[in-house]
PDBQT receptor file of N, H, CA, C and O in Angstrom, charges set to zero:
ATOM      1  N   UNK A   1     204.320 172.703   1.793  1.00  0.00    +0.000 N 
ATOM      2  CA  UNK A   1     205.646 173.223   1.958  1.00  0.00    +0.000 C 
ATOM      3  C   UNK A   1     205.716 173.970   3.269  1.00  0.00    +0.000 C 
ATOM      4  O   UNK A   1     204.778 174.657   3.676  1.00  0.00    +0.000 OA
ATOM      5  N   UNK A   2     206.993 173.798   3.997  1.00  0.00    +0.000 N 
ATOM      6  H   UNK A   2     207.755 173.241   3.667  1.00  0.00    +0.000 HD
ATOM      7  CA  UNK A   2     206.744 174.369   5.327  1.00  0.00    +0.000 C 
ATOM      8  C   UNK A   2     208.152 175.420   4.864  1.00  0.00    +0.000 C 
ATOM      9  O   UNK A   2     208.657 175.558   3.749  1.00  0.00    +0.000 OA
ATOM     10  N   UNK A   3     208.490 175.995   6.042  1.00  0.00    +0.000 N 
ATOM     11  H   UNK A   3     208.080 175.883   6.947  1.00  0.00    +0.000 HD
ATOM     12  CA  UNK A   3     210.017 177.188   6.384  1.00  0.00    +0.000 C 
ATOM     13  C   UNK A   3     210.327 176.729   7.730  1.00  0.00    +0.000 C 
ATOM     14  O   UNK A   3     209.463 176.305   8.498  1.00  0.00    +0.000 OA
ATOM     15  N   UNK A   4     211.350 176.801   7.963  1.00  0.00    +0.000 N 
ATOM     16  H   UNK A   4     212.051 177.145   7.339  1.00  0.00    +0.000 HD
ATOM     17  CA  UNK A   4     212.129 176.503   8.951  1.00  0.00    +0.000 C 
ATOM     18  C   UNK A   4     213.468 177.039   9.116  1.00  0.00    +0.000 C 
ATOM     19  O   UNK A   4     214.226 176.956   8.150  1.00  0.00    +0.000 OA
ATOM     20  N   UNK A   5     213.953 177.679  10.396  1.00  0.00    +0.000 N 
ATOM     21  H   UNK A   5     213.337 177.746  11.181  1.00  0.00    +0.000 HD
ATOM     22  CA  UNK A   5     215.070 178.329  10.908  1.00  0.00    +0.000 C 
ATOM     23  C   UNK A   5     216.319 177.586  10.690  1.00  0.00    +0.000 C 
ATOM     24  O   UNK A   5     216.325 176.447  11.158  1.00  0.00    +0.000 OA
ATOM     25  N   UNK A   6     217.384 177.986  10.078  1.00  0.00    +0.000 N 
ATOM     26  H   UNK A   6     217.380 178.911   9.698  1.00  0.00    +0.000 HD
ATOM     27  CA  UNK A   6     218.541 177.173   9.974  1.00  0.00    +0.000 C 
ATOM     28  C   UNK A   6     219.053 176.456  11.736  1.00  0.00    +0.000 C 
ATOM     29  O   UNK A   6     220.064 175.754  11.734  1.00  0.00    +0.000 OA
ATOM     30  N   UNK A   7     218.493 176.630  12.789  1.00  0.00    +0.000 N 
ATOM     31  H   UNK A   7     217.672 177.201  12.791  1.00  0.00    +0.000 HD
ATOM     32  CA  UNK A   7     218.736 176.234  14.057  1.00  0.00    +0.000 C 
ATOM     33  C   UNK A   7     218.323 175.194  13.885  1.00  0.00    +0.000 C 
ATOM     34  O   UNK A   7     219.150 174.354  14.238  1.00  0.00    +0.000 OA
ATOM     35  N   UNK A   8     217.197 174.662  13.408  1.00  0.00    +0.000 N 
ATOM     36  H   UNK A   8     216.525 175.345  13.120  1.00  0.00    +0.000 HD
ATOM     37  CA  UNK A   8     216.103 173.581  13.332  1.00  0.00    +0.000 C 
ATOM     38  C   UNK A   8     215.959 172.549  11.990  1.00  0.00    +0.000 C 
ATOM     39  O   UNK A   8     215.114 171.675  11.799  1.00  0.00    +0.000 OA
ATOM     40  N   UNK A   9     216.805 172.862  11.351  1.00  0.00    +0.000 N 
ATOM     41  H   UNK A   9     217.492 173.572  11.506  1.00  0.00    +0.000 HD
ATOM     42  CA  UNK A   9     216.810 172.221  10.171  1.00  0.00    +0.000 C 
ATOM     43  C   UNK A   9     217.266 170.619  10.458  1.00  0.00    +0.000 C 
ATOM     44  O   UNK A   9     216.615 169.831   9.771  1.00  0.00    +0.000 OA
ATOM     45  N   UNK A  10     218.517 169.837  11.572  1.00  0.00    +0.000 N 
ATOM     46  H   UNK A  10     219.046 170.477  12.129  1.00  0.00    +0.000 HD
ATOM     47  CA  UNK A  10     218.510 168.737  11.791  1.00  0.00    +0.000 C 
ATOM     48  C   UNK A  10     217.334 168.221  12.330  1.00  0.00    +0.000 C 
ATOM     49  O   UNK A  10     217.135 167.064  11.962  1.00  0.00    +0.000 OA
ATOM     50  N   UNK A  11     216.065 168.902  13.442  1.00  0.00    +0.000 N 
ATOM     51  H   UNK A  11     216.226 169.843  13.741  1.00  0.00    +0.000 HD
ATOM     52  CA  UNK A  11     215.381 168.376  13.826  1.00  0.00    +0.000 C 
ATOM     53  C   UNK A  11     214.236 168.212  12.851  1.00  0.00    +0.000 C 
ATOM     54  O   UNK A  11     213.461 167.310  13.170  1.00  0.00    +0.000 OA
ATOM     55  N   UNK A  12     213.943 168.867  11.736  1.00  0.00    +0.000 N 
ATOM     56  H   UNK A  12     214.573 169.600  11.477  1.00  0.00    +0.000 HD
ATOM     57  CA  UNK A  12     212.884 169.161  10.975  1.00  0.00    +0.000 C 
ATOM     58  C   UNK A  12     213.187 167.608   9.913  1.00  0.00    +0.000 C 
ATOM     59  O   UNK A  12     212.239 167.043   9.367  1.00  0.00    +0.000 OA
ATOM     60  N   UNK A  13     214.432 167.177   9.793  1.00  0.00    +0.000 N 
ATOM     61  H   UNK A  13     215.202 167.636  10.236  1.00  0.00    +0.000 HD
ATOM     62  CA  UNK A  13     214.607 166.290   8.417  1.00  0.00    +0.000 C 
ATOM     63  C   UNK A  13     214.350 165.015   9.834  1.00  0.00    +0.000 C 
ATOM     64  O   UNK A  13     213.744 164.047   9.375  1.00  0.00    +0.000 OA
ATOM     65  N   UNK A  14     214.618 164.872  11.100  1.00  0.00    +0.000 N 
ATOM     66  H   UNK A  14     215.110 165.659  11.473  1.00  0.00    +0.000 HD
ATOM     67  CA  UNK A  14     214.459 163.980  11.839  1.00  0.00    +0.000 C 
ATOM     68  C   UNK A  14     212.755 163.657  11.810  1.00  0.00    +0.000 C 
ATOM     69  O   UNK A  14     212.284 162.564  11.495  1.00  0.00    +0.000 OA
ATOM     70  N   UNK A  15     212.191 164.506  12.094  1.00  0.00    +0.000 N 
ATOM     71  H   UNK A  15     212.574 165.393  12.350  1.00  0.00    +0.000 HD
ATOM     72  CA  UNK A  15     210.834 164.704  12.284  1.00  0.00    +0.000 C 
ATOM     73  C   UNK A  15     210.068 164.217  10.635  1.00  0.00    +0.000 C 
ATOM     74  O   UNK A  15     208.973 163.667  10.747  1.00  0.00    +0.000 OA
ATOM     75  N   UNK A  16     210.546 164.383   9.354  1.00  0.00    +0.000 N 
ATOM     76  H   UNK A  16     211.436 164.830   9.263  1.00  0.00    +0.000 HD
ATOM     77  CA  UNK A  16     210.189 164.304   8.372  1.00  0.00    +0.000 C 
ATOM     78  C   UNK A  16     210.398 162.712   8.239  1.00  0.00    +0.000 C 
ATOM     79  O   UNK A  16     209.638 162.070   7.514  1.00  0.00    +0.000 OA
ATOM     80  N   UNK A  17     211.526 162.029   9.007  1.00  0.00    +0.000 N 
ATOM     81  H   UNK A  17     212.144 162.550   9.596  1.00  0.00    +0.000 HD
ATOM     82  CA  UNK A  17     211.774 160.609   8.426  1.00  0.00    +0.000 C 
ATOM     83  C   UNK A  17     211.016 159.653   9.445  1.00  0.00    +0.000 C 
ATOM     84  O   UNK A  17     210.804 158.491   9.101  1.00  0.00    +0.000 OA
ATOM     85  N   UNK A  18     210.591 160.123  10.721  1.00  0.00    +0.000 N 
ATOM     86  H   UNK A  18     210.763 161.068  11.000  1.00  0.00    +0.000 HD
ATOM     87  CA  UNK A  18     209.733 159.664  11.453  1.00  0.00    +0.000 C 
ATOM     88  C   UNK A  18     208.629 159.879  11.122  1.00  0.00    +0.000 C 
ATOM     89  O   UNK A  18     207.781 159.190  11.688  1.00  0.00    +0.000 OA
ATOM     90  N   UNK A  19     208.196 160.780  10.211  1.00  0.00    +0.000 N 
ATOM     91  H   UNK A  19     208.884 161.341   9.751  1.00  0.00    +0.000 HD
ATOM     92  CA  UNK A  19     206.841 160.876  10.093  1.00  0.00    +0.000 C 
ATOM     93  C   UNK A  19     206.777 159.942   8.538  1.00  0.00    +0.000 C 
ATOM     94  O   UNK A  19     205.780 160.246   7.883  1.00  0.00    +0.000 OA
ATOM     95  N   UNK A  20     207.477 159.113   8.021  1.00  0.00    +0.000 N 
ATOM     96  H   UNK A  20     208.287 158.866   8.552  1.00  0.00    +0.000 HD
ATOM     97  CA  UNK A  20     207.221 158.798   6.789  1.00  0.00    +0.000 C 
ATOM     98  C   UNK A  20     207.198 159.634   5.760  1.00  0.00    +0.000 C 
ATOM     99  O   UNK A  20     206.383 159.462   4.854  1.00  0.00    +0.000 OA
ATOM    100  N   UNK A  21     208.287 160.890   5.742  1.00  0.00    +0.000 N 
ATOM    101  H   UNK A  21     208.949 161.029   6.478  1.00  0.00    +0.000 HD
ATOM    102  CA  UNK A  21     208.246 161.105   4.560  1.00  0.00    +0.000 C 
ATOM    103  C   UNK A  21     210.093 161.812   4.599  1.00  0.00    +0.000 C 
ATOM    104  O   UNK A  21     210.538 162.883   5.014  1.00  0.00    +0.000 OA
ATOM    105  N   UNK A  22     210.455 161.153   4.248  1.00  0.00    +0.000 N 
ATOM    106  H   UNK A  22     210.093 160.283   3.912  1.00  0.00    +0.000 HD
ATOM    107  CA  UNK A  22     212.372 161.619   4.362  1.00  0.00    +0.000 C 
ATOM    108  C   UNK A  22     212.253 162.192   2.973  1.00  0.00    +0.000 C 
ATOM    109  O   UNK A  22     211.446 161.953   2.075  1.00  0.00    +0.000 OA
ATOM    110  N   UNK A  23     213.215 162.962   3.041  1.00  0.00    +0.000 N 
ATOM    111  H   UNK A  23     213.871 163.156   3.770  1.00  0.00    +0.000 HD
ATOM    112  CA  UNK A  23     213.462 164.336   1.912  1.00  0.00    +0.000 C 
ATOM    113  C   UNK A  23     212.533 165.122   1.708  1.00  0.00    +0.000 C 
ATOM    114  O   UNK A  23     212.268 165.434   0.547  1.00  0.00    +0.000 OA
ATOM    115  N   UNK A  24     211.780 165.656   2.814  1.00  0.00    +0.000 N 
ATOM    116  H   UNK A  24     211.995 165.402   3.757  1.00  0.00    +0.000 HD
ATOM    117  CA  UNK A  24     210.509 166.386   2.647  1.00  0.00    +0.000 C 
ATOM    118  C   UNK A  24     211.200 167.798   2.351  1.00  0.00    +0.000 C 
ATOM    119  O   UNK A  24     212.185 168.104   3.023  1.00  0.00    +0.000 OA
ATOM    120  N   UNK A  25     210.705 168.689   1.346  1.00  0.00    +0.000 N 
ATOM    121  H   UNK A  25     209.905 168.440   0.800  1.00  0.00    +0.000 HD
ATOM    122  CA  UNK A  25     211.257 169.873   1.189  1.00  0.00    +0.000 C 
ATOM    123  C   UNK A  25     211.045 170.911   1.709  1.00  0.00    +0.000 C 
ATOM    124  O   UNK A  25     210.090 171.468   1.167  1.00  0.00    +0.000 OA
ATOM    125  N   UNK A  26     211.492 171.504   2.562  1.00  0.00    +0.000 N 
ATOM    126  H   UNK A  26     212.267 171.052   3.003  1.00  0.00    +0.000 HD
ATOM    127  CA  UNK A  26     210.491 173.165   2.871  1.00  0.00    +0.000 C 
ATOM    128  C   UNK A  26     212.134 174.266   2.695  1.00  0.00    +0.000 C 
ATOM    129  O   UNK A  26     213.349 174.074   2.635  1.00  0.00    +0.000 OA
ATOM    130  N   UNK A  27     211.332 175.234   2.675  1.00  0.00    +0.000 N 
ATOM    131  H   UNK A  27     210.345 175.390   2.724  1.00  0.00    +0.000 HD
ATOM    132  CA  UNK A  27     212.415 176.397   2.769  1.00  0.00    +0.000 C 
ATOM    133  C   UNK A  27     212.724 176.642   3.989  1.00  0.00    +0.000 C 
ATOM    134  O   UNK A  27     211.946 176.361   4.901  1.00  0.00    +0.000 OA
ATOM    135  N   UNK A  28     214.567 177.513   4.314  1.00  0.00    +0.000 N 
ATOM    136  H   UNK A  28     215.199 177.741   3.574  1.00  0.00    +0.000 HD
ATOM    137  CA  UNK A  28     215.031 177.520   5.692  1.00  0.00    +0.000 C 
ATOM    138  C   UNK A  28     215.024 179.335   5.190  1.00  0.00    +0.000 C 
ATOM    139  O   UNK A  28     214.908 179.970   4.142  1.00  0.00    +0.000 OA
ATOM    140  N   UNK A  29     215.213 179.614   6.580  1.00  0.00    +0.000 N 
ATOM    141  H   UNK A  29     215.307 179.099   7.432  1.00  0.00    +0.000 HD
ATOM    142  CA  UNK A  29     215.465 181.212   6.798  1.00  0.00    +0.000 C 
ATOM    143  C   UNK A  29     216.127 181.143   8.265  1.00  0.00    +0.000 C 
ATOM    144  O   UNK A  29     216.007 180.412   9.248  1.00  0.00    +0.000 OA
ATOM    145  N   UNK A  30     216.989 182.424   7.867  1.00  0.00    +0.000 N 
ATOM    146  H   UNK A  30     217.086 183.018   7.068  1.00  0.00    +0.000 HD
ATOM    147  CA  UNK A  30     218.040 182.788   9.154  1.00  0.00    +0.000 C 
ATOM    148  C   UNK A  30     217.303 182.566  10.593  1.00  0.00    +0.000 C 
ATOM    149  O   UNK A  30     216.109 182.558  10.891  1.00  0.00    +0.000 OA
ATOM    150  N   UNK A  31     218.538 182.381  11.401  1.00  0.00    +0.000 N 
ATOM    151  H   UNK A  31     219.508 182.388  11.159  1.00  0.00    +0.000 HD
ATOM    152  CA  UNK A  31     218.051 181.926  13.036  1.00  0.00    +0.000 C 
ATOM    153  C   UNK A  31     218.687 183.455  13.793  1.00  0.00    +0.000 C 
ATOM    154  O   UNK A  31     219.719 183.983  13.380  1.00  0.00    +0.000 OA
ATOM    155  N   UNK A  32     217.898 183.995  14.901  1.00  0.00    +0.000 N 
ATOM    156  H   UNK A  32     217.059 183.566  15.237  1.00  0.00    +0.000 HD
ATOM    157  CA  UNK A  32     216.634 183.859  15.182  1.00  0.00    +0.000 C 
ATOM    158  C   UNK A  32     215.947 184.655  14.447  1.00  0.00    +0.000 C 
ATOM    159  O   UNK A  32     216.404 185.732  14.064  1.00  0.00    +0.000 OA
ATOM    160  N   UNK A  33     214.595 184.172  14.112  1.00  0.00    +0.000 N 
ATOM    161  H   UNK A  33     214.224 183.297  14.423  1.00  0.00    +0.000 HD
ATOM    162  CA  UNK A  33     213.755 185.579  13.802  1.00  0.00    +0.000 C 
ATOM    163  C   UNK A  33     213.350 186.430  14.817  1.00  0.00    +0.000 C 
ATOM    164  O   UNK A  33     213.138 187.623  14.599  1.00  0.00    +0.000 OA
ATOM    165  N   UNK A  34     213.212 185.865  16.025  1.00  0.00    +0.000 N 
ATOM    166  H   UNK A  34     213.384 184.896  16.202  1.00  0.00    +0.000 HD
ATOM    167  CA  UNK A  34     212.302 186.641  17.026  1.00  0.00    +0.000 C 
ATOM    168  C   UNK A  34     213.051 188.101  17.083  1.00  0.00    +0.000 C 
ATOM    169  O   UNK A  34     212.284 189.051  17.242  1.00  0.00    +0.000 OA
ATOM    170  N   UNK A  35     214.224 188.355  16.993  1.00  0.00    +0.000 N 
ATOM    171  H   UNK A  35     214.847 187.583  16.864  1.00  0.00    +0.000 HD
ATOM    172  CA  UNK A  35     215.374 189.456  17.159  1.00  0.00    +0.000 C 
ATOM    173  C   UNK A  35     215.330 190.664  15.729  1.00  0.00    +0.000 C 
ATOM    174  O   UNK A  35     215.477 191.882  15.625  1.00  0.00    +0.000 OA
ATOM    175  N   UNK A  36     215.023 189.437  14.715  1.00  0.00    +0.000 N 
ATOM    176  H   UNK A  36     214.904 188.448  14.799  1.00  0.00    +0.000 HD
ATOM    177  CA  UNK A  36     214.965 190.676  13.400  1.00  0.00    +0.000 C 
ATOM    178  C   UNK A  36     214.477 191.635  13.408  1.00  0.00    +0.000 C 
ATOM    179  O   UNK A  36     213.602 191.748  14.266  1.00  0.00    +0.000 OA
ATOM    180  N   UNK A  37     214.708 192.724  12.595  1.00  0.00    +0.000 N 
ATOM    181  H   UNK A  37     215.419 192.632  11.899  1.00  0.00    +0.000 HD
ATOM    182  CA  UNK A  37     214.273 193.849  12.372  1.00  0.00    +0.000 C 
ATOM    183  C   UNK A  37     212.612 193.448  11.344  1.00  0.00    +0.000 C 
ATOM    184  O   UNK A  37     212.377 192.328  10.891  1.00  0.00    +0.000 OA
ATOM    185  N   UNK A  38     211.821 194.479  11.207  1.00  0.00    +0.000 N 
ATOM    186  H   UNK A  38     212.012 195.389  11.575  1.00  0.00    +0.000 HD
ATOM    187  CA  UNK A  38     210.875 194.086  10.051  1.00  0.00    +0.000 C 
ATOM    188  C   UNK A  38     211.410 194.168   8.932  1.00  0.00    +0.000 C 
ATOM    189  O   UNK A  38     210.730 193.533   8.125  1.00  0.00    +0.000 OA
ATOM    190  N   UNK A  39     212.652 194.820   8.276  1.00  0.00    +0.000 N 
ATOM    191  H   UNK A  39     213.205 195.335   8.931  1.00  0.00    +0.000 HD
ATOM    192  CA  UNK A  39     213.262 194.845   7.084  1.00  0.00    +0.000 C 
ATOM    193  C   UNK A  39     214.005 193.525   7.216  1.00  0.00    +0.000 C 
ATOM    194  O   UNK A  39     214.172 193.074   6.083  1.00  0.00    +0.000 OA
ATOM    195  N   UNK A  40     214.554 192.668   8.210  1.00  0.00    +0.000 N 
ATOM    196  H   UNK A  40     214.419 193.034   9.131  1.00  0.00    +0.000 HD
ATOM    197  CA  UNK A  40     215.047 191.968   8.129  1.00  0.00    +0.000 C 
ATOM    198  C   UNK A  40     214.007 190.478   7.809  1.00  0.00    +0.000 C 
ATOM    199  O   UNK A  40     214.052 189.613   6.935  1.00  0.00    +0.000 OA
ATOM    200  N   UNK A  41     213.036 190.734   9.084  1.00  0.00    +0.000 N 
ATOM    201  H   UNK A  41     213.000 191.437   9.794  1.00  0.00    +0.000 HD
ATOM    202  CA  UNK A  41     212.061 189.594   8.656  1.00  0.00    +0.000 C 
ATOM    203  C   UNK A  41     211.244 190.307   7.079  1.00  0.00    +0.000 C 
ATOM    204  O   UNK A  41     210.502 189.463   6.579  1.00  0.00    +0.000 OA
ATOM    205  N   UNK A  42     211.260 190.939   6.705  1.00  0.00    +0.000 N 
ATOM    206  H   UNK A  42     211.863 191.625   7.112  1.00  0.00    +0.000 HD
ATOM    207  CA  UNK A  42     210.855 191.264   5.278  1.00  0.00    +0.000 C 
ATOM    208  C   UNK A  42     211.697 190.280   4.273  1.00  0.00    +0.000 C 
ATOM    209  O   UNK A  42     211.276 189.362   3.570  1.00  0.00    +0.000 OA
ATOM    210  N   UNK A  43     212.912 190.736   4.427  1.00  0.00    +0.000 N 
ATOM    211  H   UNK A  43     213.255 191.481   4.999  1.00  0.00    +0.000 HD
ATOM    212  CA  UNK A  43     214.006 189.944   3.681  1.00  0.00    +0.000 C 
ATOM    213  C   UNK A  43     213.627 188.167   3.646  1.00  0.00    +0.000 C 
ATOM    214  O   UNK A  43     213.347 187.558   2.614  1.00  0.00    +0.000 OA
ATOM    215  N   UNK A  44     213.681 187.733   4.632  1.00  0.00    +0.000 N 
ATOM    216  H   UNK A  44     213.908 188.228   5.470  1.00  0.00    +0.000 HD
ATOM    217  CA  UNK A  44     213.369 186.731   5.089  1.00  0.00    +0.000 C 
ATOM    218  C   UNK A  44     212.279 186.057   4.594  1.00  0.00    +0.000 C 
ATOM    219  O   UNK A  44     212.306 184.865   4.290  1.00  0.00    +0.000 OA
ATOM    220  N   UNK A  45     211.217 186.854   4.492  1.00  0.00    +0.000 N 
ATOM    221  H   UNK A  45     211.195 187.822   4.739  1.00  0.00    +0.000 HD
ATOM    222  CA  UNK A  45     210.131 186.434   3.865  1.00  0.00    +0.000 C 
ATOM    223  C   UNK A  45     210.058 186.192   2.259  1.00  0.00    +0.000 C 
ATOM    224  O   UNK A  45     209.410 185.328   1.667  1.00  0.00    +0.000 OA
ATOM    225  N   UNK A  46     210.680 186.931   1.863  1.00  0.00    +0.000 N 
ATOM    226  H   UNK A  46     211.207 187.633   2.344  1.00  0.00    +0.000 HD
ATOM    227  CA  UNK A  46     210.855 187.136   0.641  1.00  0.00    +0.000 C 
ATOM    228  C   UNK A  46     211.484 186.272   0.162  1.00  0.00    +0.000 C 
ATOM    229  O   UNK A  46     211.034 185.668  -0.811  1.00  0.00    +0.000 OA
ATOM    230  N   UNK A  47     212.916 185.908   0.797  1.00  0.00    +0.000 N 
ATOM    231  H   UNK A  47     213.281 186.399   1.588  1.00  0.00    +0.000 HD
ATOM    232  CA  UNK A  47     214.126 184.603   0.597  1.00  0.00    +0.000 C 
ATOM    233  C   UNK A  47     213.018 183.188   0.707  1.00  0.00    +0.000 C 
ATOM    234  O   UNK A  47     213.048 182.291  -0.135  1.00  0.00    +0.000 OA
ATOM    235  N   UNK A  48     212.297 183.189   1.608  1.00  0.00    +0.000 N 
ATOM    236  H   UNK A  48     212.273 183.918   2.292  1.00  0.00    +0.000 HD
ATOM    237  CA  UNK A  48     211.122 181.451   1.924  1.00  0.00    +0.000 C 
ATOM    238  C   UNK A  48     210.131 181.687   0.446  1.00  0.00    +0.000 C 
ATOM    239  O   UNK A  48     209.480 180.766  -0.047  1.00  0.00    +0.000 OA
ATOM    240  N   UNK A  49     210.166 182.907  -0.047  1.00  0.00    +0.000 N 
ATOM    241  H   UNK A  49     210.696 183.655   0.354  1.00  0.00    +0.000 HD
ATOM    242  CA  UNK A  49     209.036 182.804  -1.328  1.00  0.00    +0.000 C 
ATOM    243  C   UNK A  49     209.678 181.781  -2.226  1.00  0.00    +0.000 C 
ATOM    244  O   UNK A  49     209.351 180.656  -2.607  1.00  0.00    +0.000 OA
ATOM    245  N   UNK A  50     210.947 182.757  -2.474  1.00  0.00    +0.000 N 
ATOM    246  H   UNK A  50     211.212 183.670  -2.165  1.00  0.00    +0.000 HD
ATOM    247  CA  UNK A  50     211.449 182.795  -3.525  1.00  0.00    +0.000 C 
ATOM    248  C   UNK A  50     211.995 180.958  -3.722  1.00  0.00    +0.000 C 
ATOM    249  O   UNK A  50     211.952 180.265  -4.739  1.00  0.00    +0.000 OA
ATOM    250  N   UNK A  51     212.609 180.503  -1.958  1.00  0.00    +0.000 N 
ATOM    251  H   UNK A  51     212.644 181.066  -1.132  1.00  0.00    +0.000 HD
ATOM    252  CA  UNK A  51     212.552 179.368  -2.436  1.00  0.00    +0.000 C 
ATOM    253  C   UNK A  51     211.573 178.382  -2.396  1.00  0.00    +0.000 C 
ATOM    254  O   UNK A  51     211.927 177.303  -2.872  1.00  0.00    +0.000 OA
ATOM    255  N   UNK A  52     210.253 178.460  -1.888  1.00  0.00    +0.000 N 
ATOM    256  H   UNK A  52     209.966 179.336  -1.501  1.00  0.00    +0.000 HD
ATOM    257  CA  UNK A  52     209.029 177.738  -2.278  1.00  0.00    +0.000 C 
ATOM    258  C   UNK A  52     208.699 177.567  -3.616  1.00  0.00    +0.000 C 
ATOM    259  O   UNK A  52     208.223 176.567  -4.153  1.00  0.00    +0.000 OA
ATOM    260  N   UNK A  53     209.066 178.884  -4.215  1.00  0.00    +0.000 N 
ATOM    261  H   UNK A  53     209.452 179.696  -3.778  1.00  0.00    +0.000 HD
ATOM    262  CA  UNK A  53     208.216 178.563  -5.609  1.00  0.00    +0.000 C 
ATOM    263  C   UNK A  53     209.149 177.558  -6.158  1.00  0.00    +0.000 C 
ATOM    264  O   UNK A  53     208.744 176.500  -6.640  1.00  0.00    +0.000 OA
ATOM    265  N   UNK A  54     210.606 177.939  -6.075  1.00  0.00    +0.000 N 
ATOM    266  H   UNK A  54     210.935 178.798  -5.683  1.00  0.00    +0.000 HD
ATOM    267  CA  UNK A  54     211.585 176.979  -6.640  1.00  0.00    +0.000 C 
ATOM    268  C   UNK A  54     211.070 175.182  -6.553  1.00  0.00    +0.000 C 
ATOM    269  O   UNK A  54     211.100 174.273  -7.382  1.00  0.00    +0.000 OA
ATOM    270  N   UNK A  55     210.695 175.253  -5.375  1.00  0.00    +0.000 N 
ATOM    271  H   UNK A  55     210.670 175.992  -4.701  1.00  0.00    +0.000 HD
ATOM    272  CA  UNK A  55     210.412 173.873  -4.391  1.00  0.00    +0.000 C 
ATOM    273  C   UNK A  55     209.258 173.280  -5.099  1.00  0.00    +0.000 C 
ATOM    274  O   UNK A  55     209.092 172.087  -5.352  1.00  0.00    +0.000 OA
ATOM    275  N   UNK A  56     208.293 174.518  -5.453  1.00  0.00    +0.000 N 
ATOM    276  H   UNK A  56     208.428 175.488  -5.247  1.00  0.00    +0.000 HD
ATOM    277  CA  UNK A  56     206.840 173.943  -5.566  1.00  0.00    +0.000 C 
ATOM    278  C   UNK A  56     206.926 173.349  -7.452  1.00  0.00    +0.000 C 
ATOM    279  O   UNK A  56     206.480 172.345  -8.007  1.00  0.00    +0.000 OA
ATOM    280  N   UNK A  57     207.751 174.592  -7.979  1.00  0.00    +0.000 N 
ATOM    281  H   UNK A  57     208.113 175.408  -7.528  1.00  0.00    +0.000 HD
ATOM    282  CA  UNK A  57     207.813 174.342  -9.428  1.00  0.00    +0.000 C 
ATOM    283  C   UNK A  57     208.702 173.673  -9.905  1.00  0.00    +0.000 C 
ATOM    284  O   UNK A  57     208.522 173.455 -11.103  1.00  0.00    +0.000 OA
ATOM    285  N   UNK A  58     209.916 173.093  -9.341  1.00  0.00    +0.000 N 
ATOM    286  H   UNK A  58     210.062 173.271  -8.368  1.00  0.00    +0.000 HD
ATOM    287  CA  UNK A  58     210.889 171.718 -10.060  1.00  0.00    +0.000 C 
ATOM    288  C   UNK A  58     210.101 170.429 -10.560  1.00  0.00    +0.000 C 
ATOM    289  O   UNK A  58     208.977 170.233 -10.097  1.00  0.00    +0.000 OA
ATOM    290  N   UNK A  59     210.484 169.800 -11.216  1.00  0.00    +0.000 N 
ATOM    291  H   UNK A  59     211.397 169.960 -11.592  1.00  0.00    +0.000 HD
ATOM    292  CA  UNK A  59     210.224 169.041 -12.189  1.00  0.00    +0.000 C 
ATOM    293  C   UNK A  59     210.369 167.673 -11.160  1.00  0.00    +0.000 C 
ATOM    294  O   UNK A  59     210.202 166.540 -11.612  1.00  0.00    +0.000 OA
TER     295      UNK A  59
């Protein structure tokens, strides 16, 4: 499972169908991080958990 910036999300599903695997799942988090606060990249981190596990544990 990867994370990826909502900036990058068209290039990430491009990159996933060239690489042989289209609908690859990873979690997105707000664009940019480089600018966040640590409460903000905290947040952030927390939001990519929360949807990995979702990602990792669906049926």
């Amino acid at each position: 499972m990867g994370v990826m910036t909502t900036q990058f999300i068209s290039a990430a599903d491009l990159m996933s169908r060239v690489l042989g695997m289209p609908g690859f799942a990873y979690a997105t988090i707000g664009h940019p991080v480089s600018s966040a606060t640590d409460e903000g990249l905290r947040a952030m981190a927390r939001m990519a958990l929360d949807q990995g596990k979702r990602l990792l544990l669906r049926a």
